[in-house]
GUTOR-150228 format. One record per atom (N, C-alpha, C): x, y, z; residue number from 1; atom name; residue in one letter. Coordinates in steps of 0.001 Angstrom, whole numbers, m for minus. Example, Ala and Ser with C-alpha at 12.3 -4.5 7.8 and 13.67 -1.06 7.14 Angstrom:
BEGIN
<rec <13190, m5690, 7800>, 1, "N", "A">
<rec <12300, m4500, 7800>, 1, "CA", "A">
<rec <13200, m3300, 7800>, 1, "C", "A">
<rec <12850, m2250, 7080>, 2, "N", "S">
<rec <13670, m1060, 7140>, 2, "CA", "S">
<rec <12900, 30, 7870>, 2, "C", "S">
***
This chain:
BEGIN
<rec <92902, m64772, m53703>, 1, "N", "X">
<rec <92284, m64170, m54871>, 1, "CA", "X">
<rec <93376, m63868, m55895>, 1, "C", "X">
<rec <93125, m64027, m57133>, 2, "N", "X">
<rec <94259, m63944, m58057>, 2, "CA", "X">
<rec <94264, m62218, m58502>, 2, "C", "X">
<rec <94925, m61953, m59373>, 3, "N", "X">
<rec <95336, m60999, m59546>, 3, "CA", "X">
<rec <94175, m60765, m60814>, 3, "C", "X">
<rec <93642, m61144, m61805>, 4, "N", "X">
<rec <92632, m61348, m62370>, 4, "CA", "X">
<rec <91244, m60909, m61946>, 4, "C", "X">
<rec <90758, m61465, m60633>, 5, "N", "X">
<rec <90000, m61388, m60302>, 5, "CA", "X">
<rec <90094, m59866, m59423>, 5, "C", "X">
<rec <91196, m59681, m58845>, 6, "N", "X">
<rec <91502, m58375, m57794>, 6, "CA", "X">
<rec <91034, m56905, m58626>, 6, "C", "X">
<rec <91807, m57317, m59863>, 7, "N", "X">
<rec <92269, m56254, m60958>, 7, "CA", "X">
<rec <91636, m56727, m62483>, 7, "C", "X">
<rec <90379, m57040, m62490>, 8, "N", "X">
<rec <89580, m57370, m64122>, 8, "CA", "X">
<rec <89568, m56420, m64756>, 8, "C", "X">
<rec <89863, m55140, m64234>, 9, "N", "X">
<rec <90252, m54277, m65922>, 9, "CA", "X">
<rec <91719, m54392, m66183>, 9, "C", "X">
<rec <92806, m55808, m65613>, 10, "N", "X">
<rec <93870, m55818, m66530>, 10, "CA", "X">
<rec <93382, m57017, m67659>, 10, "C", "X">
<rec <92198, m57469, m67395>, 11, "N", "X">
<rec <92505, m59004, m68269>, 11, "CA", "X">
<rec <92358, m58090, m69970>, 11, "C", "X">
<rec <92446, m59133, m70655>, 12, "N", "X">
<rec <92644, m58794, m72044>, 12, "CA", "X">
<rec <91205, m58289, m72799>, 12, "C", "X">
<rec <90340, m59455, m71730>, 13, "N", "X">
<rec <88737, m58815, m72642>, 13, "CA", "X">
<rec <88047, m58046, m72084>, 13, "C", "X">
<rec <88330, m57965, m70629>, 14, "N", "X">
<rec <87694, m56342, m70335>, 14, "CA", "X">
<rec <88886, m55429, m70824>, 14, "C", "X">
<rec <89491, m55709, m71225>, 15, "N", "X">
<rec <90282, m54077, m71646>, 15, "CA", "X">
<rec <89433, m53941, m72840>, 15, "C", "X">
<rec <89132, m54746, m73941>, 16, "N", "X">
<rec <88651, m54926, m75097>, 16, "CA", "X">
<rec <87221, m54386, m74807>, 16, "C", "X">
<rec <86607, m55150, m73480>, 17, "N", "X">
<rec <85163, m54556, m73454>, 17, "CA", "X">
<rec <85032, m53026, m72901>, 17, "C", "X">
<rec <86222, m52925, m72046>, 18, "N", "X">
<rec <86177, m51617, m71669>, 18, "CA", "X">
<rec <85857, m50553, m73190>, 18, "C", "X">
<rec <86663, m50400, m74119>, 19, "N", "X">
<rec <86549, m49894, m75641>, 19, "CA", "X">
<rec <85355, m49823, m75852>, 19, "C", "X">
<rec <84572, m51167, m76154>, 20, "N", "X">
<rec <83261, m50736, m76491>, 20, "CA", "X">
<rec <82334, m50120, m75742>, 20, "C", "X">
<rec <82729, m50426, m74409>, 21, "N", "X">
<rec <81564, m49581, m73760>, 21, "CA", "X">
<rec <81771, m47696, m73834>, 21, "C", "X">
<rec <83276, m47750, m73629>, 22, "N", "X">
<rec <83434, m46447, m74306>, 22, "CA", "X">
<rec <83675, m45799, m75695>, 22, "C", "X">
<rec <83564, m46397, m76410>, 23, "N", "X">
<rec <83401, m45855, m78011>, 23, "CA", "X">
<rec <81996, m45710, m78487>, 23, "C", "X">
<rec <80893, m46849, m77450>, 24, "N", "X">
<rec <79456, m47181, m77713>, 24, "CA", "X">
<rec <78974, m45689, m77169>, 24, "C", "X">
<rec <79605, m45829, m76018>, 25, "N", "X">
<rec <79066, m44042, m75156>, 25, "CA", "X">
<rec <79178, m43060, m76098>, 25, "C", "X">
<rec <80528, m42143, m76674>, 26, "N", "X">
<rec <80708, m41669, m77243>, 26, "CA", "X">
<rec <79904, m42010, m78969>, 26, "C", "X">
<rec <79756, m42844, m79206>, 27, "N", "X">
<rec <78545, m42954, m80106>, 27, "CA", "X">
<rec <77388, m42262, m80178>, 27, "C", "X">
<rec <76752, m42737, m78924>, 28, "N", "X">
<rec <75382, m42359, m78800>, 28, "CA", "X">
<rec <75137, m41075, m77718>, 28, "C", "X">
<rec <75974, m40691, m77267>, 29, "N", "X">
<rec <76171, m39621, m76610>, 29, "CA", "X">
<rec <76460, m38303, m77106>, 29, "C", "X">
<rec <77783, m38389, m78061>, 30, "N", "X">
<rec <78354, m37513, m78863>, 30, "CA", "X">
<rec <79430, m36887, m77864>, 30, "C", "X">
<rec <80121, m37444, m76749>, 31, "N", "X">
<rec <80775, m36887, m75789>, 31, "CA", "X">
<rec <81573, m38175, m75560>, 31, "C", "X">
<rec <82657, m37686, m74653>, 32, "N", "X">
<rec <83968, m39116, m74074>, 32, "CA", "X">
<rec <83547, m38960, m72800>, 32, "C", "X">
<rec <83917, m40100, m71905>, 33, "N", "X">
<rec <83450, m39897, m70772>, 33, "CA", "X">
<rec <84987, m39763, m70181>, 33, "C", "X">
<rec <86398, m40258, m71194>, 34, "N", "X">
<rec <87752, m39857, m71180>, 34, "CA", "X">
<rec <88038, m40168, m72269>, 34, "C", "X">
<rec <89298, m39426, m72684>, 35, "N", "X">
<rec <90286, m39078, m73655>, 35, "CA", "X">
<rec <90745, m40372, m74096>, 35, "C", "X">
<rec <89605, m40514, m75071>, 36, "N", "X">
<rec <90237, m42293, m75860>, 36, "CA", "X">
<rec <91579, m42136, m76868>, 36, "C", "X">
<rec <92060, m41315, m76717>, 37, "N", "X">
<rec <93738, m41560, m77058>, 37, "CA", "X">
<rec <94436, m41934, m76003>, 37, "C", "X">
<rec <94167, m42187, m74801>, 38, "N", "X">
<rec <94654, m42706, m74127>, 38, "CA", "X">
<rec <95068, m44330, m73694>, 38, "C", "X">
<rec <95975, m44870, m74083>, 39, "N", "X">
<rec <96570, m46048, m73861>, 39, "CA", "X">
<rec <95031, m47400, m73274>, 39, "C", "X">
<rec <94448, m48262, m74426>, 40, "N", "X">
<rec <93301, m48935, m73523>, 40, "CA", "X">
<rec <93472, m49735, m72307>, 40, "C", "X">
<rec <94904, m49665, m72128>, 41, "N", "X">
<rec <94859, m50285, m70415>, 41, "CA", "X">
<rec <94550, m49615, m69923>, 41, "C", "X">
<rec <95226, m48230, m69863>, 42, "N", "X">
<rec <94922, m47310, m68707>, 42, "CA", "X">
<rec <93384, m46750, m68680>, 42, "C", "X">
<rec <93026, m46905, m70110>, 43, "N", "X">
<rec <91072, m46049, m69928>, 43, "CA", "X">
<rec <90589, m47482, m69080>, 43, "C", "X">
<rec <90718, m48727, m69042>, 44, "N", "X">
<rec <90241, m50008, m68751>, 44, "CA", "X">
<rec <90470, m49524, m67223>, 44, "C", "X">
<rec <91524, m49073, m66650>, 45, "N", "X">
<rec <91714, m48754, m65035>, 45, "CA", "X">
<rec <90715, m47683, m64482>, 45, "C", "X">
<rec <90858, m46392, m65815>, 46, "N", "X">
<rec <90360, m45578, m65437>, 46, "CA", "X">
<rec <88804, m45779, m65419>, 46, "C", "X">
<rec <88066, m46633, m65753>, 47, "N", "X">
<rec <86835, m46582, m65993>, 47, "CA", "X">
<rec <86612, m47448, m64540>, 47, "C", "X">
<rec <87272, m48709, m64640>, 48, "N", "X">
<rec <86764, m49167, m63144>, 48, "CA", "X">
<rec <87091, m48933, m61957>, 48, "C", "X">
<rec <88144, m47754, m61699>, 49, "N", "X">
<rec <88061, m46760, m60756>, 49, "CA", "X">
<rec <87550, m45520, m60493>, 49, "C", "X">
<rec <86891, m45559, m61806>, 50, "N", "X">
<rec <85710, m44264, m61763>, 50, "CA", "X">
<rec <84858, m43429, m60624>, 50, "C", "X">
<rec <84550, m42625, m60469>, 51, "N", "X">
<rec <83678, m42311, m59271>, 51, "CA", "X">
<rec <82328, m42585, m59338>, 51, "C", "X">
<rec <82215, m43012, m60927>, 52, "N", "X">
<rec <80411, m43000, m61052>, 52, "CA", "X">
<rec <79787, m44486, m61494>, 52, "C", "X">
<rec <79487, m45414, m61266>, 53, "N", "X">
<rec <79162, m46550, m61550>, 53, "CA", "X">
<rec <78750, m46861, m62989>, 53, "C", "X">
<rec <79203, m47569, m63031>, 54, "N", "X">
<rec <79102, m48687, m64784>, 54, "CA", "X">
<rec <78746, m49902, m64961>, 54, "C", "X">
<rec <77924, m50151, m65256>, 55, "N", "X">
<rec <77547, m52191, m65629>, 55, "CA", "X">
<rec <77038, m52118, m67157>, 55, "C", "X">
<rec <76934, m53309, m67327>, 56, "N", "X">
<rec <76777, m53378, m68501>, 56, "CA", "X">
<rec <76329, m55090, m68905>, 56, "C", "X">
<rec <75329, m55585, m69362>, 57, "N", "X">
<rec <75123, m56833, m69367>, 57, "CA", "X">
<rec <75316, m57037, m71366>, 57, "C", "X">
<rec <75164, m58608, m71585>, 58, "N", "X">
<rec <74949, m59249, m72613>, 58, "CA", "X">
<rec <73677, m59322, m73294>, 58, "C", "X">
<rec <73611, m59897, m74437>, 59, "N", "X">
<rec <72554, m59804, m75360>, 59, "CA", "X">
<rec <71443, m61273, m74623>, 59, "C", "X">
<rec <72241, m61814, m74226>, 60, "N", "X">
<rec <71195, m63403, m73631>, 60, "CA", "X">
<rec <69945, m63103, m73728>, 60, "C", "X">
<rec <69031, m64428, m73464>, 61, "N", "X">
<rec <67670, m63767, m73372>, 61, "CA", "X">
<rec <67255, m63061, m71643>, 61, "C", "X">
<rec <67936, m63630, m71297>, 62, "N", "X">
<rec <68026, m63146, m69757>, 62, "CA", "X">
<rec <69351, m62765, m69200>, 62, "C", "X">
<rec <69030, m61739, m70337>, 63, "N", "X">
<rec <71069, m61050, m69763>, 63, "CA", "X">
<rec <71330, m61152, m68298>, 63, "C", "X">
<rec <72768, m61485, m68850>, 64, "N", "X">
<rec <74178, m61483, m67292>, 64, "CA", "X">
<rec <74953, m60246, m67427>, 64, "C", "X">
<rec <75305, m60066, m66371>, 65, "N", "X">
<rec <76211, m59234, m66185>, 65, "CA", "X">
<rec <77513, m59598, m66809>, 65, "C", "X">
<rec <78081, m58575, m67825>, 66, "N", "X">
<rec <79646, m58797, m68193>, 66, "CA", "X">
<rec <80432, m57671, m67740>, 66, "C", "X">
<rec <80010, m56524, m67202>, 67, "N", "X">
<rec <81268, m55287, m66316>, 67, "CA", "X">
<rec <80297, m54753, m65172>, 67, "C", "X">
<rec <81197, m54392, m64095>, 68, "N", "X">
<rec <80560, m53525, m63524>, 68, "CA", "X">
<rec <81927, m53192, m63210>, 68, "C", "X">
<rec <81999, m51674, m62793>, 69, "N", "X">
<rec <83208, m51005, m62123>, 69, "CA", "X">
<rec <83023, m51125, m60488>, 69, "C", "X">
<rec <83937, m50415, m60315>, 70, "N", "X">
<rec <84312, m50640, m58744>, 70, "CA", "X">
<rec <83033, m50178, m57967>, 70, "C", "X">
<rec <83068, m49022, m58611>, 71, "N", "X">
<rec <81815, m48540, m57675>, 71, "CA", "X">
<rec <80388, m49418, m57489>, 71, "C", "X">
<rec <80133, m49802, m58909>, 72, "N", "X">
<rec <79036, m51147, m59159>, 72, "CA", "X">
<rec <79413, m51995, m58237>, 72, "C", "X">
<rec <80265, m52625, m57826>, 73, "N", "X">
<rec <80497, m53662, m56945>, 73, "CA", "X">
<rec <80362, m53739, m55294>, 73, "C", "X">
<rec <80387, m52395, m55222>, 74, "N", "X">
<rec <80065, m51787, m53842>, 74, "CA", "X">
<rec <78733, m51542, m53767>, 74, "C", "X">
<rec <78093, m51038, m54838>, 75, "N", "X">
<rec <76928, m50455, m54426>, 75, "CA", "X">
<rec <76040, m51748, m54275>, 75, "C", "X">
<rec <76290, m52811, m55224>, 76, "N", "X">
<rec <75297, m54139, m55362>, 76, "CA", "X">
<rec <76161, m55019, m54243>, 76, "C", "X">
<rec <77006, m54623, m53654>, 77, "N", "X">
<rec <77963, m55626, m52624>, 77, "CA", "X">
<rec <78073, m56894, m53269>, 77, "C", "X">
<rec <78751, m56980, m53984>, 78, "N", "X">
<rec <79265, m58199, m54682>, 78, "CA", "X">
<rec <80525, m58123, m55125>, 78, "C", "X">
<rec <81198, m59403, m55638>, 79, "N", "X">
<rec <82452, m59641, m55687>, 79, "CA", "X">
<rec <82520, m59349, m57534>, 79, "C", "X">
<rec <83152, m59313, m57903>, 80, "N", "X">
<rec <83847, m59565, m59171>, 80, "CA", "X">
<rec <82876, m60788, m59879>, 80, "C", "X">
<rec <83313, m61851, m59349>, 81, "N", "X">
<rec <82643, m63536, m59870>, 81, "CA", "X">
<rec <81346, m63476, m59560>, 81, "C", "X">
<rec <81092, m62643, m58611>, 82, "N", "X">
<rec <79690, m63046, m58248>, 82, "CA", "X">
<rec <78429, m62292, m59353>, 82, "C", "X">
<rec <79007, m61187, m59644>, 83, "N", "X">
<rec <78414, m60023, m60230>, 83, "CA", "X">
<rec <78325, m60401, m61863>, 83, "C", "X">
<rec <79628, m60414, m62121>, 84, "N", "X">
<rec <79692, m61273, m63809>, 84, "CA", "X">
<rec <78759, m62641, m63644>, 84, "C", "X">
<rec <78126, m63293, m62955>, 85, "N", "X">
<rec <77477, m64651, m63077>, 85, "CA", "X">
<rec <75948, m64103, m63028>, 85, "C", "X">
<rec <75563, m63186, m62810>, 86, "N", "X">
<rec <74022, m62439, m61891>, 86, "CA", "X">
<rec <73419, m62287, m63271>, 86, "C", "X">
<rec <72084, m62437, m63530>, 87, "N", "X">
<rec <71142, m61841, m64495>, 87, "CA", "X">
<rec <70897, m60819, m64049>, 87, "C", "X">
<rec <70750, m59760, m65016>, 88, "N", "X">
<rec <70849, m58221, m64720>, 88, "CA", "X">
<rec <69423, m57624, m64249>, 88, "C", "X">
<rec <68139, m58504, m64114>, 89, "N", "X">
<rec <66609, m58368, m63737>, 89, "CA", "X">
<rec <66659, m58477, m62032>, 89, "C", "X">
<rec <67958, m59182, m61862>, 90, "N", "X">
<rec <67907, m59185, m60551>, 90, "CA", "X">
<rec <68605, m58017, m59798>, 90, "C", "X">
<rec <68586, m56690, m60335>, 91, "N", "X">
<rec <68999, m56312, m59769>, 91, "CA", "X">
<rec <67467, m55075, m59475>, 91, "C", "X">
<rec <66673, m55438, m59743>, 92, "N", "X">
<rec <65309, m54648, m59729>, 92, "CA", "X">
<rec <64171, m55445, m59039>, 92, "C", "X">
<rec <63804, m54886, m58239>, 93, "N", "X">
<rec <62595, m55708, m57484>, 93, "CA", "X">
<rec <61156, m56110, m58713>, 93, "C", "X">
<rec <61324, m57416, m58272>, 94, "N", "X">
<rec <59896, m58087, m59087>, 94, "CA", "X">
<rec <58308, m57078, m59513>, 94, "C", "X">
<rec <58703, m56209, m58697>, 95, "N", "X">
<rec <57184, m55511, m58803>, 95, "CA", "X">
<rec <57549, m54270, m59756>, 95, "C", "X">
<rec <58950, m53972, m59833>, 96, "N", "X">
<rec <59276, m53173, m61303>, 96, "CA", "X">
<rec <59997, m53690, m62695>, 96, "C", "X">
<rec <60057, m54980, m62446>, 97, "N", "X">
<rec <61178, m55753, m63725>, 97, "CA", "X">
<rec <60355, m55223, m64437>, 97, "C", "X">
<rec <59003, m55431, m64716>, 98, "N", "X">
<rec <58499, m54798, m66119>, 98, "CA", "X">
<rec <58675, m53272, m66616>, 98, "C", "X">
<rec <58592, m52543, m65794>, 99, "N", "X">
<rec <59273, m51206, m65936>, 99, "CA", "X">
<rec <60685, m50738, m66563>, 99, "C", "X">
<rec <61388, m51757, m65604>, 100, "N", "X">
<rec <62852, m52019, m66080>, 100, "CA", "X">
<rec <63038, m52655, m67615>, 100, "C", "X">
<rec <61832, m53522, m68107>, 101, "N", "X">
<rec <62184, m54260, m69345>, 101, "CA", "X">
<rec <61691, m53473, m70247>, 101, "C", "X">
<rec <60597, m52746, m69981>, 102, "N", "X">
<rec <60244, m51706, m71091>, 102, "CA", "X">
<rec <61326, m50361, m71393>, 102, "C", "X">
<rec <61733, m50190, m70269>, 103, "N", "X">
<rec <63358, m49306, m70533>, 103, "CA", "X">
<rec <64418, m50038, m71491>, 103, "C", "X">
<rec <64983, m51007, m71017>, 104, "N", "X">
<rec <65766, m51870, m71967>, 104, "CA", "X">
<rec <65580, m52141, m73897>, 104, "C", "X">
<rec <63891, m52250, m73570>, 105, "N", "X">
<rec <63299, m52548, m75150>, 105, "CA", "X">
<rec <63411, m51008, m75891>, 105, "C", "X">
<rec <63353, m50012, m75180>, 106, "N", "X">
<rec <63045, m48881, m75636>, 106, "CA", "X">
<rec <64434, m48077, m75778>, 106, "C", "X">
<rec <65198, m48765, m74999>, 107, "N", "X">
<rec <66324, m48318, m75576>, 107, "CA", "X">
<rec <66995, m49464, m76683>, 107, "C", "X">
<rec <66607, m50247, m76793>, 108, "N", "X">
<rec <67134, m50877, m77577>, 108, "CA", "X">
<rec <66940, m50266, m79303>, 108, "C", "X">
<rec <65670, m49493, m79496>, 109, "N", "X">
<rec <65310, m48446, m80962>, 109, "CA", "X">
<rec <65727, m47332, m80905>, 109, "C", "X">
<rec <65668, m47055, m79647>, 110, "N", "X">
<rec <66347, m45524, m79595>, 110, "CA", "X">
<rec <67740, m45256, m79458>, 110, "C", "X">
<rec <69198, m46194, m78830>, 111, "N", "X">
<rec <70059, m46327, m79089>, 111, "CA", "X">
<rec <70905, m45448, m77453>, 111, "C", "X">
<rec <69799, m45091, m76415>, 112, "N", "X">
<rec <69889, m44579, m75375>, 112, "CA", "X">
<rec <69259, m43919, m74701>, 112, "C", "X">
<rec <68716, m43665, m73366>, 113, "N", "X">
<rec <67956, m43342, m73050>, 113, "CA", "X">
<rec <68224, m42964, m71540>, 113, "C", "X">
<rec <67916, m41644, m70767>, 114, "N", "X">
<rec <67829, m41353, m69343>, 114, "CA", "X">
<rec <66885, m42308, m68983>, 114, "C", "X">
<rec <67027, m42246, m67203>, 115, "N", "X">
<rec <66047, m43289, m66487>, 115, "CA", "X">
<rec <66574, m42613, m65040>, 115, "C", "X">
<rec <65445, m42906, m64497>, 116, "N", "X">
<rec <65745, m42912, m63025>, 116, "CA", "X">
<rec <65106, m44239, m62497>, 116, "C", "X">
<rec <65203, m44703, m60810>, 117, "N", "X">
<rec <64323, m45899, m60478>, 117, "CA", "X">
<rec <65013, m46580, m59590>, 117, "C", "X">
<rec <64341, m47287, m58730>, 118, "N", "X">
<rec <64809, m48010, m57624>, 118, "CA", "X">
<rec <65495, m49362, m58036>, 118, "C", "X">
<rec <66740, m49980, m57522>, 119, "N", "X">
<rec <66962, m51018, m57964>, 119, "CA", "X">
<rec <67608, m51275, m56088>, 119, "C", "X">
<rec <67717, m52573, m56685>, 120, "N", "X">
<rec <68675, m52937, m55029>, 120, "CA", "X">
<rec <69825, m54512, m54848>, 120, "C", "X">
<rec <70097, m54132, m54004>, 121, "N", "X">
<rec <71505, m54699, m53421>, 121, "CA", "X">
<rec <71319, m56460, m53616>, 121, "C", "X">
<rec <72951, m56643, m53473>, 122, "N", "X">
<rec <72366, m58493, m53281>, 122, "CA", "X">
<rec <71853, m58533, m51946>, 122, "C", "X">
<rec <72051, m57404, m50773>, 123, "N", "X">
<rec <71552, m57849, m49397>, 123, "CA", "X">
<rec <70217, m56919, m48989>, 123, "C", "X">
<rec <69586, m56696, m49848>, 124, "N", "X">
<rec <68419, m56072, m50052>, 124, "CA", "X">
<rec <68108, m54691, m50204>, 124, "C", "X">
<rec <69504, m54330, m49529>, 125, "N", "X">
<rec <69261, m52593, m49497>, 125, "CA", "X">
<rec <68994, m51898, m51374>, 125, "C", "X">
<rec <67456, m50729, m50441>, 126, "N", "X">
<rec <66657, m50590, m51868>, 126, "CA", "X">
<rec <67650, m49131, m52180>, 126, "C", "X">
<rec <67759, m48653, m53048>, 127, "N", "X">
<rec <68186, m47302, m53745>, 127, "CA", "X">
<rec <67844, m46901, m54549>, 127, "C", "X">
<rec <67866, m45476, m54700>, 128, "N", "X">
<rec <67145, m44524, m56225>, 128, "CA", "X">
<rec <67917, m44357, m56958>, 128, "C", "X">
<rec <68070, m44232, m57950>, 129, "N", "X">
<rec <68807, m44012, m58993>, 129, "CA", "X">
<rec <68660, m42824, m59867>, 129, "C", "X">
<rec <69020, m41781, m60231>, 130, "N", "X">
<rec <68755, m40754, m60077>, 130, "CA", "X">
<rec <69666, m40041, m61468>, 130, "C", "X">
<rec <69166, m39738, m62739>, 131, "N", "X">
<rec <69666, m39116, m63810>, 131, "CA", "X">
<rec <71108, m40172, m64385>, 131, "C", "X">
<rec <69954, m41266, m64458>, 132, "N", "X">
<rec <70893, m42474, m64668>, 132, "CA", "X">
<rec <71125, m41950, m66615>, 132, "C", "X">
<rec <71877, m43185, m67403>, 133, "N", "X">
<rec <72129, m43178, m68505>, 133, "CA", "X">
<rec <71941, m44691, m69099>, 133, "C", "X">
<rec <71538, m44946, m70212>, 134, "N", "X">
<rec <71411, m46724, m70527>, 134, "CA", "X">
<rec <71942, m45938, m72102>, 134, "C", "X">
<rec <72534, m47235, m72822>, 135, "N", "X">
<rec <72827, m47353, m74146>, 135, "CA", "X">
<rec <73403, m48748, m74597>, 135, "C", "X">
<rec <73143, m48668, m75515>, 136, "N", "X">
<rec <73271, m49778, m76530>, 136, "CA", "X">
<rec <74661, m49798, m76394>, 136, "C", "X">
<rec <75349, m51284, m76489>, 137, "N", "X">
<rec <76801, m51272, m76287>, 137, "CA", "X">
<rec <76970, m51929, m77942>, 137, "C", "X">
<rec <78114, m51208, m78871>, 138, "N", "X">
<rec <78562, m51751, m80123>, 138, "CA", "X">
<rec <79453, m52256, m80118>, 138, "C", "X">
<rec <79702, m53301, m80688>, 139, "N", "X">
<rec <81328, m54073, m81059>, 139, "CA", "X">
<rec <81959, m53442, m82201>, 139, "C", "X">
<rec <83290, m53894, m82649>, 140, "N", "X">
<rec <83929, m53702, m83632>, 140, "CA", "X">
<rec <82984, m53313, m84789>, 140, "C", "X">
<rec <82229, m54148, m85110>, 141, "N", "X">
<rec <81455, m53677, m86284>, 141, "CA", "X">
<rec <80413, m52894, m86650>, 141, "C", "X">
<rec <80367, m52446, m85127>, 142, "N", "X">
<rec <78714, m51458, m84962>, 142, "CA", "X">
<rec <77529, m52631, m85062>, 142, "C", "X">
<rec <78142, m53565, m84533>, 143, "N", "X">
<rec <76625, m54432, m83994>, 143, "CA", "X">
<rec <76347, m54340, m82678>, 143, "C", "X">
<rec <75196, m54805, m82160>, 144, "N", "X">
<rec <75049, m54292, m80842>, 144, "CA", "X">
<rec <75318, m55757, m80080>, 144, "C", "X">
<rec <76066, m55387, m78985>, 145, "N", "X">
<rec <76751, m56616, m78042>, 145, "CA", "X">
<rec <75987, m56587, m76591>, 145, "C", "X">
<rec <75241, m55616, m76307>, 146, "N", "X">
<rec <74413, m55226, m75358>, 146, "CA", "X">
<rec <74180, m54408, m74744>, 146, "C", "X">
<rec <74070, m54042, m73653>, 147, "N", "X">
<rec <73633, m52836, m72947>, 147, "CA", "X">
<rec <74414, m52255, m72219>, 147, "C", "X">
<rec <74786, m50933, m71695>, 148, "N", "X">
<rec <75388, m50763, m70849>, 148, "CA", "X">
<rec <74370, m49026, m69444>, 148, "C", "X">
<rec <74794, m49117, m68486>, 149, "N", "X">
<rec <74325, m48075, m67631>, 149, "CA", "X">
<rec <75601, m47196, m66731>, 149, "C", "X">
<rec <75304, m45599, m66902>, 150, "N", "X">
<rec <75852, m45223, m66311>, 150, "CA", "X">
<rec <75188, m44297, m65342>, 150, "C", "X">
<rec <75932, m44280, m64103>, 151, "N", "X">
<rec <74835, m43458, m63309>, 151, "CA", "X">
<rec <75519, m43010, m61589>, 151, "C", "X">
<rec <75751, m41563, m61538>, 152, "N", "X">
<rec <76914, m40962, m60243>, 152, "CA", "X">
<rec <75905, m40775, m59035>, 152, "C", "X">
<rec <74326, m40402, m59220>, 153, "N", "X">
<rec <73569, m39645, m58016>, 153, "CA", "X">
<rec <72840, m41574, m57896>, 153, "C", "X">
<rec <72380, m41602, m56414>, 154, "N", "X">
<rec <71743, m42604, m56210>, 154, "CA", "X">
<rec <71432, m41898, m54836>, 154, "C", "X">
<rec <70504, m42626, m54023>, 155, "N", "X">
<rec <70606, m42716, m52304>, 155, "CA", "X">
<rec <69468, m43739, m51818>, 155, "C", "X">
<rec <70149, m44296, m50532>, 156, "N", "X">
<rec <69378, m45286, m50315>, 156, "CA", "X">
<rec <67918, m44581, m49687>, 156, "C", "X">
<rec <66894, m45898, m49828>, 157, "N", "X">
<rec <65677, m45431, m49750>, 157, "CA", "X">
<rec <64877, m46920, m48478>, 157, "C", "X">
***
């Protein structure tokens, strides 16, 4: 495994995406989730060694995954490559994607939104999700680049 893949919050565009997902937070939040004077390599480490899980997909019509932190990677048991390649519907059982898509649309006007809700694993295991967070992710220009979720309470179900 390369060092890239071991360690994706050193590459150049998750450090870059790391920023937006935290400048987007602090946007729509009105709070840091850390001290963005801090050097963006090190917030890029600090976010995907976080204690509380982070993903965040693309604008596609059937968004992919472009971050998840460490903890994301454990909880969905997936690798790095595997997780960045995944459409983000799959991470919700078929009998709630619509639930899940009306969250997404609704945050997409409102600019963020709490949620709770079951989602589950690549190896099936189901979990709650529990005083989760969703928001609109902004780029450089305050356009929106996609979505992102944050969320510390879960338990399997």
């Amino acid at each position: 495994m390369n060092t890239d893949v071991q360690h994706p919050w050193q590459q150049e565009e998750i450090i870059r995406h790391t920023q937006r997902l935290l400048h987007s937070y602090q946007h729509w939040m009105g709070q840091s989730l850390f001290d963005l004077s801090i050097p963006p390599e090190d917030l890029a480490q600090a976010l995907f060694e976080a204690p509380f899980v982070v993903v965040s997909h693309g604008t596609e019509t059937d968004p992919i995954f472009n971050y998840g932190n460490r903890k994301a990677l454990e909880l969905w048991e997936l690798s790095w490559e595997e997780f960045t390649q995944m459409p983000s519907r799959k991470t919700a059982e078929e009998g709630i994607q619509q639930e899940r898509n009306n969250l997404l649309t609704d945050t997409l006007s409102k600019g963020f939104r709490n949620y709770s809700g079951v989602r589950i694993s690549s190896t099936g295991k189901r979990f709650y999700i529990e005083k989760g967070i969703i928001w609109n992710v902004l780029d450089e220009q305050n356009q929106r680049c996609g979505q992102a979720s944050l969320f510390s309470n879960w338990k399997f179900v």
